[in-house]
Backbone bond lengths (Angstrom), bond angles and torsions (degrees), N, CA, C in turn:
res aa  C-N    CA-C-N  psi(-1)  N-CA   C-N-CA  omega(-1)  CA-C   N-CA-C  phi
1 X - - - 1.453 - - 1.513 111.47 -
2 X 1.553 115.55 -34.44 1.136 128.96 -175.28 1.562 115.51 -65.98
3 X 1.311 98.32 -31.84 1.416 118.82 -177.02 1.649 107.65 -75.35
4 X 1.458 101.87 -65.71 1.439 108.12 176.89 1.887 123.96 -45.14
5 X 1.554 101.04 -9.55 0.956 88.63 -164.57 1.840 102.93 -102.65
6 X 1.216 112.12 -3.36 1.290 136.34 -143.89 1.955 98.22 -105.43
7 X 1.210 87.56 -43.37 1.970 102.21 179.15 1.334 89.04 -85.18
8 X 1.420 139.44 -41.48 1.501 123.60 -163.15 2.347 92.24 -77.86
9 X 0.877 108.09 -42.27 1.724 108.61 -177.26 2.051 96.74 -58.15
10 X 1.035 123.84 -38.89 1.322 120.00 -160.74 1.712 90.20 -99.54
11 X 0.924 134.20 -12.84 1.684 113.24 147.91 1.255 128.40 -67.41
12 X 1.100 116.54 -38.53 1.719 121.93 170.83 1.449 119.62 -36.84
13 X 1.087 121.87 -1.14 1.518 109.16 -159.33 1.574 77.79 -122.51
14 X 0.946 135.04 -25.83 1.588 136.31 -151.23 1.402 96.88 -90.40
15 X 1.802 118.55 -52.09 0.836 115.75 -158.45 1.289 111.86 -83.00
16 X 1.578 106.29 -7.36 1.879 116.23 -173.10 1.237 89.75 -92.69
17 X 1.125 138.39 -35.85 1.430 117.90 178.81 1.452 145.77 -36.95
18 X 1.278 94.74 -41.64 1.959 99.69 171.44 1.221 124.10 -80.82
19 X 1.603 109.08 -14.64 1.726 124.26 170.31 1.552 104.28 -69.54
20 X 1.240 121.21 -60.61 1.506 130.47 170.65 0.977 117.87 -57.33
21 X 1.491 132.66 -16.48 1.622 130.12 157.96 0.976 142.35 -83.55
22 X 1.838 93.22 -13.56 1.483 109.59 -172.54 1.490 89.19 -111.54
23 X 1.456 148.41 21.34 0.781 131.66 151.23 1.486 116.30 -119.05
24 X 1.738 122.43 27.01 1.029 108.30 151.94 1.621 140.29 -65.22
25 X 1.170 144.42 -153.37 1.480 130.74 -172.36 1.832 73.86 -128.54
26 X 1.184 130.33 163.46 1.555 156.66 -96.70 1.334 96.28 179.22
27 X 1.554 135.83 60.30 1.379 116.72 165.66 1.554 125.10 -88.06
28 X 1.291 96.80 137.26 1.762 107.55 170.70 1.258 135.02 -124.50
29 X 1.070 136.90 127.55 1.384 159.38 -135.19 1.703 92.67 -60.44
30 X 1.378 138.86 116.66 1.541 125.63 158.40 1.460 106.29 -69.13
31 X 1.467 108.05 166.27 1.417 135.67 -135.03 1.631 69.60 -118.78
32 X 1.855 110.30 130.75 1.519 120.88 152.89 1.469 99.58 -44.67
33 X 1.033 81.07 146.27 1.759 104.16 163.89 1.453 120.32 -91.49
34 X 1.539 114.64 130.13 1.459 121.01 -143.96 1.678 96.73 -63.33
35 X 1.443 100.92 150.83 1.517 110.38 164.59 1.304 144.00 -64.92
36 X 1.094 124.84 117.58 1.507 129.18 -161.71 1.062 113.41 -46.09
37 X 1.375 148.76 175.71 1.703 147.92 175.37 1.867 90.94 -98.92
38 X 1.572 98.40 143.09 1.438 101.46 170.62 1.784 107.50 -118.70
39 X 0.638 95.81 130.59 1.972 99.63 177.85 1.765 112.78 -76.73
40 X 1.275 104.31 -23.31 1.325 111.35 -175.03 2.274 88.30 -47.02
41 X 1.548 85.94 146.08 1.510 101.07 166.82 1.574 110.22 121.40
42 X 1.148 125.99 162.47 1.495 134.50 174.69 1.166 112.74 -85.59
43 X 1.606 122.23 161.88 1.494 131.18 -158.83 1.426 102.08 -162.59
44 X 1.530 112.27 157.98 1.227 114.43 176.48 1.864 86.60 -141.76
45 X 1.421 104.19 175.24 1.314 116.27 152.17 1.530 109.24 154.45
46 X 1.721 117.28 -155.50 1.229 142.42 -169.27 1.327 123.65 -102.29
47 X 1.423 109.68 162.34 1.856 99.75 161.68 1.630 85.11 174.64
48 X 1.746 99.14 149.86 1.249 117.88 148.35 1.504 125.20 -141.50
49 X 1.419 99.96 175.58 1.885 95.90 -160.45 1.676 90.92 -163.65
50 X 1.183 97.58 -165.47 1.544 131.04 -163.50 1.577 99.75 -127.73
51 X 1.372 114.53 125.52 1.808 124.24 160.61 1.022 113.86 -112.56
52 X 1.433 128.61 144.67 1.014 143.30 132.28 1.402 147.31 -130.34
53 X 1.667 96.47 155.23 1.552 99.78 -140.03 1.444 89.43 -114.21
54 X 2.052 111.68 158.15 1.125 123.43 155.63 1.165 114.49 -131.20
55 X 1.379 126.31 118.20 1.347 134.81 -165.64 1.438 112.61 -115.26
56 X 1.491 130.98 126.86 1.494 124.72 -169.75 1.335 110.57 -162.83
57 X 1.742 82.19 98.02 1.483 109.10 167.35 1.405 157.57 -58.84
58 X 1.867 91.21 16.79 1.643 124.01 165.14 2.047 86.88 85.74
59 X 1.296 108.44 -116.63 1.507 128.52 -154.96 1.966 96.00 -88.15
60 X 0.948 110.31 -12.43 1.905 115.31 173.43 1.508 100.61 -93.40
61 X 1.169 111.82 -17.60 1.695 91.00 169.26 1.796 82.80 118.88
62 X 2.158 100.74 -170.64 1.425 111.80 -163.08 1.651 94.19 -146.11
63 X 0.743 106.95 168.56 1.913 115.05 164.68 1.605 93.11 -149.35
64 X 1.700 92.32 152.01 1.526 113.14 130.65 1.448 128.52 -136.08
65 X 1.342 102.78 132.06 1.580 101.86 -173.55 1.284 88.12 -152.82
66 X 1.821 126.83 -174.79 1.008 152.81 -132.64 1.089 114.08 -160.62
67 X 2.067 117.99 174.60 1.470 118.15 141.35 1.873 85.67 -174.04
68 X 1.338 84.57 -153.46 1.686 90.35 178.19 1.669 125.66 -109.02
69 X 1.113 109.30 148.15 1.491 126.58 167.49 1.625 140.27 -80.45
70 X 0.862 126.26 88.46 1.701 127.87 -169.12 1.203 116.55 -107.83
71 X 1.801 121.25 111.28 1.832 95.03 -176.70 1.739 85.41 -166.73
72 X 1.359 125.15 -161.94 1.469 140.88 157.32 1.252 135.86 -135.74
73 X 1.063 140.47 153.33 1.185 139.16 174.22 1.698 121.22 -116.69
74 X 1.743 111.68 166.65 1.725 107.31 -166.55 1.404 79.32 -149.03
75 X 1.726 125.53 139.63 1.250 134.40 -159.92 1.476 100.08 -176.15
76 X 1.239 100.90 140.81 1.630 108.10 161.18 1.781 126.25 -123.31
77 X 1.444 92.58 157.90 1.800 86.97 -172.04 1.369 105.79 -135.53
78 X 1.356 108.91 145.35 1.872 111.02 167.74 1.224 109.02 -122.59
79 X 1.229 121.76 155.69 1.550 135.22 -154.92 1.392 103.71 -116.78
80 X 1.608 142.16 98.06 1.485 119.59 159.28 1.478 89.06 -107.54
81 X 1.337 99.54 145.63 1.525 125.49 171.21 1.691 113.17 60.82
82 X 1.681 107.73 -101.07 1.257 131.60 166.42 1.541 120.68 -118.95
83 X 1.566 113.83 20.59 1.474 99.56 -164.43 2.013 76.02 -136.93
84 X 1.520 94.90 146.52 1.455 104.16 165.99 1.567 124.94 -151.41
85 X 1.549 101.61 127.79 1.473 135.20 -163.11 1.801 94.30 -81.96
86 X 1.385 107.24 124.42 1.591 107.38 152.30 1.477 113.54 -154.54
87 X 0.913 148.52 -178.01 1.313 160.83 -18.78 2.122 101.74 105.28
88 X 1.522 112.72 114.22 1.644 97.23 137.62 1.683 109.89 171.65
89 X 0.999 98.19 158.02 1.347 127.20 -161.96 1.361 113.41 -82.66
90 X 1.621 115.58 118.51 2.007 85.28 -177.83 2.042 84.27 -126.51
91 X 1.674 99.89 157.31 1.416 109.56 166.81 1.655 132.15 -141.91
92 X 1.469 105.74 108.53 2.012 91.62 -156.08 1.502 92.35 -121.35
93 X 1.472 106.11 150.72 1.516 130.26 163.29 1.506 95.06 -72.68
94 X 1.485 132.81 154.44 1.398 143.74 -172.40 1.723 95.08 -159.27
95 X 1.682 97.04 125.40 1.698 107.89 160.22 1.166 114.02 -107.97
96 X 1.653 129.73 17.35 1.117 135.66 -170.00 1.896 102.41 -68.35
97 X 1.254 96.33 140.34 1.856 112.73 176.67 1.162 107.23 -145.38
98 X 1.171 97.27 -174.55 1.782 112.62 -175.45 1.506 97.30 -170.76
99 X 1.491 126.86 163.96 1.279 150.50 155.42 1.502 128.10 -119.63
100 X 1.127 167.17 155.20 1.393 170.85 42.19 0.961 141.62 0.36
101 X 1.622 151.39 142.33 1.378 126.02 153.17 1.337 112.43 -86.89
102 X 1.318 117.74 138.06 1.727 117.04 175.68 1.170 128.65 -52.64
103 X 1.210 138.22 89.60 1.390 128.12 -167.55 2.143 107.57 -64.76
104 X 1.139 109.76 39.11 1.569 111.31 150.98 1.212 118.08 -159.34
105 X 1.268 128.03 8.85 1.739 142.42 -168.43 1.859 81.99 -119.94
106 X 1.311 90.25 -47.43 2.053 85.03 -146.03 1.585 122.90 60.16
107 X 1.556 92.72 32.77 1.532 114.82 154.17 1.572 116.13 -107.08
108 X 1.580 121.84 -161.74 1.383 121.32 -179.89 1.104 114.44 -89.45
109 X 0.917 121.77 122.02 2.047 109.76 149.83 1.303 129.21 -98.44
110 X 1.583 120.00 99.99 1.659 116.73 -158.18 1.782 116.59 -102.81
111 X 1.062 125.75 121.73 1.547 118.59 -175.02 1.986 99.70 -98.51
112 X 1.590 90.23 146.53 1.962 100.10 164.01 1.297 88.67 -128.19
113 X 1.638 88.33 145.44 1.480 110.53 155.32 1.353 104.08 -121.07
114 X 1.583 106.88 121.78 1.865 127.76 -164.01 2.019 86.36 -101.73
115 X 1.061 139.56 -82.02 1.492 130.93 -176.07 1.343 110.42 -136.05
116 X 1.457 108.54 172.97 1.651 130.87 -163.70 1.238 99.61 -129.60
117 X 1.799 118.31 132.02 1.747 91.70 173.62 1.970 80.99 -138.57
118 X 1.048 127.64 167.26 1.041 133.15 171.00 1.971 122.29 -148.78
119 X 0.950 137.16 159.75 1.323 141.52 176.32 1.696 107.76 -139.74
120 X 1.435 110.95 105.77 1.589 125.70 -175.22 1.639 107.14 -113.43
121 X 1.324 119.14 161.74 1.064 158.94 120.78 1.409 123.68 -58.45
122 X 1.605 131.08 112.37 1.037 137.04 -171.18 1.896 114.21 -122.65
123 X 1.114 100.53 148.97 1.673 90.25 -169.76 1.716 87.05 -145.75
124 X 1.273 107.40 145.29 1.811 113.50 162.67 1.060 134.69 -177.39
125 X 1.134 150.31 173.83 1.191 169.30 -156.58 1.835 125.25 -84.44
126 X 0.802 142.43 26.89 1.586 145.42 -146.72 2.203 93.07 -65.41
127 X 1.697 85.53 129.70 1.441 100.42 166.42 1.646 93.89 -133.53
128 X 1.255 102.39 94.63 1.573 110.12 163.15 1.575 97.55 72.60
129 X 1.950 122.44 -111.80 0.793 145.45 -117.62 1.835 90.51 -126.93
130 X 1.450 111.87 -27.98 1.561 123.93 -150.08 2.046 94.25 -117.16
131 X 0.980 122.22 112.00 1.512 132.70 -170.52 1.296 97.98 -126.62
132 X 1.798 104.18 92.82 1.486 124.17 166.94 1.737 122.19 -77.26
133 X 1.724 132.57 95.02 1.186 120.99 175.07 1.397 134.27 -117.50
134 X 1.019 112.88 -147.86 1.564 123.44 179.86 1.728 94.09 -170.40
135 X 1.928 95.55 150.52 0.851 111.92 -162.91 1.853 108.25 -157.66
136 X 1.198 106.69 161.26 1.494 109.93 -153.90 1.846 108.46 -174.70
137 X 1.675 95.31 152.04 1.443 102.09 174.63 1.472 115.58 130.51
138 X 1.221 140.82 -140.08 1.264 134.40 -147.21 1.766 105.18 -136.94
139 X 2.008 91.04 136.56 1.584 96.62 -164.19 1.495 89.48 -134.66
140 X 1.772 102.33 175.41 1.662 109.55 -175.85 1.845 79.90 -145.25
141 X 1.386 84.33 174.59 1.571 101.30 169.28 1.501 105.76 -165.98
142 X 1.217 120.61 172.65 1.649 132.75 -148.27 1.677 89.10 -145.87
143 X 1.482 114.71 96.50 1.019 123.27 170.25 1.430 135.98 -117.61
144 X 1.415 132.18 135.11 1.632 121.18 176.22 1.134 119.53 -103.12
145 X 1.478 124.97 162.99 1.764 111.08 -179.61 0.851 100.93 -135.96
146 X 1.426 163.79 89.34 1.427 160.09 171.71 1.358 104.41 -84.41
147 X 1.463 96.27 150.04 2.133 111.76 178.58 1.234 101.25 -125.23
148 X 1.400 148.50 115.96 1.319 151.13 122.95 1.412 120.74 -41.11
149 X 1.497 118.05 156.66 1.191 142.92 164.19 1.411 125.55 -74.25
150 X 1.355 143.47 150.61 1.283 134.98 152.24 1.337 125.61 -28.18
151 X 1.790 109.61 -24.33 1.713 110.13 -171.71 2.387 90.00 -113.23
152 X 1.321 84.98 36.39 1.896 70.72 -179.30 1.245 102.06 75.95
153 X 1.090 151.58 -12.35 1.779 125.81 -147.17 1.788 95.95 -107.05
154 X 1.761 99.73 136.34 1.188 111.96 174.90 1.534 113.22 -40.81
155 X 1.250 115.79 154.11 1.906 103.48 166.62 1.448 113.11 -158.62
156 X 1.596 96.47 -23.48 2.049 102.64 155.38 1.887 122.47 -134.10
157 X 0.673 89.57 101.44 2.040 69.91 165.49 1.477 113.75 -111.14
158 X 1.737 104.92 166.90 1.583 95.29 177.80 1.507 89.72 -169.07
159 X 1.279 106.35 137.03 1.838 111.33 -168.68 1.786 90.77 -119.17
160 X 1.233 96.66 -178.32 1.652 121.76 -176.26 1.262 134.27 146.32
161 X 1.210 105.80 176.97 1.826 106.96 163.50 1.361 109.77 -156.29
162 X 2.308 80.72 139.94 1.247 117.37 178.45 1.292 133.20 -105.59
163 X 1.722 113.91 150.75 1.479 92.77 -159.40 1.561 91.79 -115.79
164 X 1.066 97.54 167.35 1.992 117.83 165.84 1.408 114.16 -164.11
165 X 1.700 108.45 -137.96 1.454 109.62 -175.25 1.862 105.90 -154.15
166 X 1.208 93.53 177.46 1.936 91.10 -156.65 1.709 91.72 -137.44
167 X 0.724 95.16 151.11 1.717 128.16 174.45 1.802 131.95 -123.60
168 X 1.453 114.44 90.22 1.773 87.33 -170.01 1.856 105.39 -136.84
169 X 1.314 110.23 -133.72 1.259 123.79 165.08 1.592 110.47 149.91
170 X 1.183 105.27 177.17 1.711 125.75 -175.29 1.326 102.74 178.73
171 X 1.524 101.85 -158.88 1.326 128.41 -172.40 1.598 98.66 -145.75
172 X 1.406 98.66 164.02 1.808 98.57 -179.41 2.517 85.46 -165.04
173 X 1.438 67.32 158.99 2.008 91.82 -168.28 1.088 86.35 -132.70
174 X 2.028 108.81 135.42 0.817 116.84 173.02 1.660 114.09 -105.20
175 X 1.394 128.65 105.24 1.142 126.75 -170.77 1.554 140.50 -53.08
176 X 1.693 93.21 -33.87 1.838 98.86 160.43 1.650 66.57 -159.88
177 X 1.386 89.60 -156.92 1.711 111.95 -125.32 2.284 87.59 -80.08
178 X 1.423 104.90 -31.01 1.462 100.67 -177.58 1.637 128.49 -93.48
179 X 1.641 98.42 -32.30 1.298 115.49 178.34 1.862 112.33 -103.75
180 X 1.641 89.23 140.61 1.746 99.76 165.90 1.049 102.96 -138.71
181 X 1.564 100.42 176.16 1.816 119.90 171.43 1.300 105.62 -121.47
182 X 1.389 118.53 156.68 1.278 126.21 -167.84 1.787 101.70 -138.07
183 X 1.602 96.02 148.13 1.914 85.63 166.08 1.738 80.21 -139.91
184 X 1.665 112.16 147.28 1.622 109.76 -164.34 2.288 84.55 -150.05
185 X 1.494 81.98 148.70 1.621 69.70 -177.37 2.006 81.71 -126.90
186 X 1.368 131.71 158.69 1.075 123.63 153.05 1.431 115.00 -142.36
187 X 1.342 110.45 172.97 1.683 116.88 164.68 1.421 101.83 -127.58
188 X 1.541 103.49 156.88 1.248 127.10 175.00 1.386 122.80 -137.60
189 X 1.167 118.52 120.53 1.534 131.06 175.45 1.918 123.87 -107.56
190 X 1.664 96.01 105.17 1.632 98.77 -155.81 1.669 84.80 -102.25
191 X 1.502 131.51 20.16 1.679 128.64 -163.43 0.629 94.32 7.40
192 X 1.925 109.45 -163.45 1.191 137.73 -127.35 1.614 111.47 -104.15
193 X 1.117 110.01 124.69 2.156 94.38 176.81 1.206 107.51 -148.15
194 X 1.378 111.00 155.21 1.642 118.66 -153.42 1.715 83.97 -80.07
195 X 1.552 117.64 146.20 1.295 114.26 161.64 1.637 82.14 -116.60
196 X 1.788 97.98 162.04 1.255 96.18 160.47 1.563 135.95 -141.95
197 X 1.538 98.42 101.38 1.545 122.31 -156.55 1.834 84.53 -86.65
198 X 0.978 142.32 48.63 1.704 133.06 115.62 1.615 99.23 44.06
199 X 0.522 134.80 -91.18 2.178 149.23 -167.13 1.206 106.39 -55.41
200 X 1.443 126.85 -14.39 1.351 127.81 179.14 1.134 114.89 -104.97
201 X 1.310 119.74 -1.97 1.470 104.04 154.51 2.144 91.75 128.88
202 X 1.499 100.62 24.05 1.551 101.18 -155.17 1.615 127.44 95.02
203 X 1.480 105.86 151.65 1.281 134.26 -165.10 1.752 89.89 -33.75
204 X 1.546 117.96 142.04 1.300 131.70 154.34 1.325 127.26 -90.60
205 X 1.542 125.75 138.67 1.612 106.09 -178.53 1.581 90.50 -105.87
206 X 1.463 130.50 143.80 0.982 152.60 174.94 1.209 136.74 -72.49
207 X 1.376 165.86 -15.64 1.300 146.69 -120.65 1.256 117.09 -64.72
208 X 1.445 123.53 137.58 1.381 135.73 163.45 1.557 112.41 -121.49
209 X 1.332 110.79 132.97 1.833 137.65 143.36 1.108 110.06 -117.73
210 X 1.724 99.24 142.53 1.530 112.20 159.62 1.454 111.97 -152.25
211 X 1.392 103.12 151.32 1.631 109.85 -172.73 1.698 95.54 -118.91
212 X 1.176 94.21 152.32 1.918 104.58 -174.96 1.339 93.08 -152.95
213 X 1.656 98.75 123.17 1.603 127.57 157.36 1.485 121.86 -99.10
214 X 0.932 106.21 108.46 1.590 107.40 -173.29 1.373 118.62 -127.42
215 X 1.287 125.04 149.35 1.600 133.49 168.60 1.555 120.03 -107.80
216 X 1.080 118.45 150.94 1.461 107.22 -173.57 1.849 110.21 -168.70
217 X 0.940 105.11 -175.58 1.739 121.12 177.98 1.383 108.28 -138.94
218 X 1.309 103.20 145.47 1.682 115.22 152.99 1.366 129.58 -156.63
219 X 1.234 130.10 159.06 1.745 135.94 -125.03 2.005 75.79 -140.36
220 X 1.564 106.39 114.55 1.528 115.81 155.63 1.509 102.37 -83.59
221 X 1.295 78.67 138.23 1.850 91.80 173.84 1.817 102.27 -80.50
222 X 1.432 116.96 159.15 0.682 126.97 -152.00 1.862 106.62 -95.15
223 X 1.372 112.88 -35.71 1.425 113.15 154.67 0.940 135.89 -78.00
């Protein structure tokens, strides 16, 4: 009896065992939390947009008109924390024109804009995936000025390039880890400079603004 009672006490523990094991709680390791996107790295790519120009030719009168922008840019960026510093280069072909009547010929006065090139400083904001900035620094442009006659006929032209400085910003998403999209709006101020169309009666002073909305992509290189 003594016995029986002794093997039945030394099962108890055996048989409570898998109840007490199976009612422990089950911990498992959580999963890092995914890694943030870093912008740090170099880039190249594309973009096109829409310009527009205001051109004002003092006592001949002013236009504003437009056309489009096609070109790319190559830039680099470094990432501390949430804020990111870069560097970049932009370069566009432009068919943007305009026409006037001369307010002293009462002929035309027609401007082209042939390309845009600029060199900025970029500064911004990084939330993850979405890199909010602003941007700034020094631009040129490649411009012509031709004057017509009352009968159409050429009677001055004069090409070149002028320099100034630009002001802009956007936002850009980076879609996987190499490619983004960008939407960027800027202005540009090339002031005032004597052109000198001769046939009109003497040197012209010039002013130019232009604002450019553009969309675009760009591809980080991978080193």
């Amino acid at each position: 009896m003594k016995s029986s009672l002794l093997v039945s006490v030394g099962l108890v523990p055996l048989l409570a065992s898998p109840v007490v094991a199976a009612d422990l709680p089950v911990t498992t390791k959580a999963p890092p939390p995914p890694a943030l996107y870093n912008w740090t790295g170099c880039y190249g790519g594309v973009h096109f947009g829409s310009v527009f120009t205001q051109s004002d030719w003092g006592a001949l009168g002013s236009d504003h008109d437009g056309g489009l922008v096609l070109g790319g840019q190559l830039g680099c960026n470094y990432q501390i924390s949430t804020w990111v510093f870069g560097i970049q280069g932009d370069a566009d072909w432009s068919n943007a024109s305009g026409t006037q009547t001369d307010g002293l010929t009462g002929g035309t006065d027609e401007w082209k804009n042939k390309s845009l090139a600029s060199v900025t400083g970029r500064f911004g904001y990084a939330w993850d995936r979405m890199l909010f900035y602003t941007k700034g620094g020094s631009a040129w442009i490649n411009d012509t000025f031709n004057t017509y006659d009352t009968a159409n006929n050429l009677t001055a032209t004069v090409s070149g390039t002028r320099n100034g400085w630009t002001v802009g910003g956007g936002f850009e998403y980076a879609i996987i880890s190499n490619l983004s999209m960008f939407f960027e709006y800027d202005f540009y101020d090339f002031g005032t400079k004597t052109i000198g169309l001769t046939s009109v009666a003497g040197p012209v002073d010039i002013r130019e603004r232009d604002s450019v909305v553009k969309l675009g992509g760009n591809w980080k290189f991978s080193w």
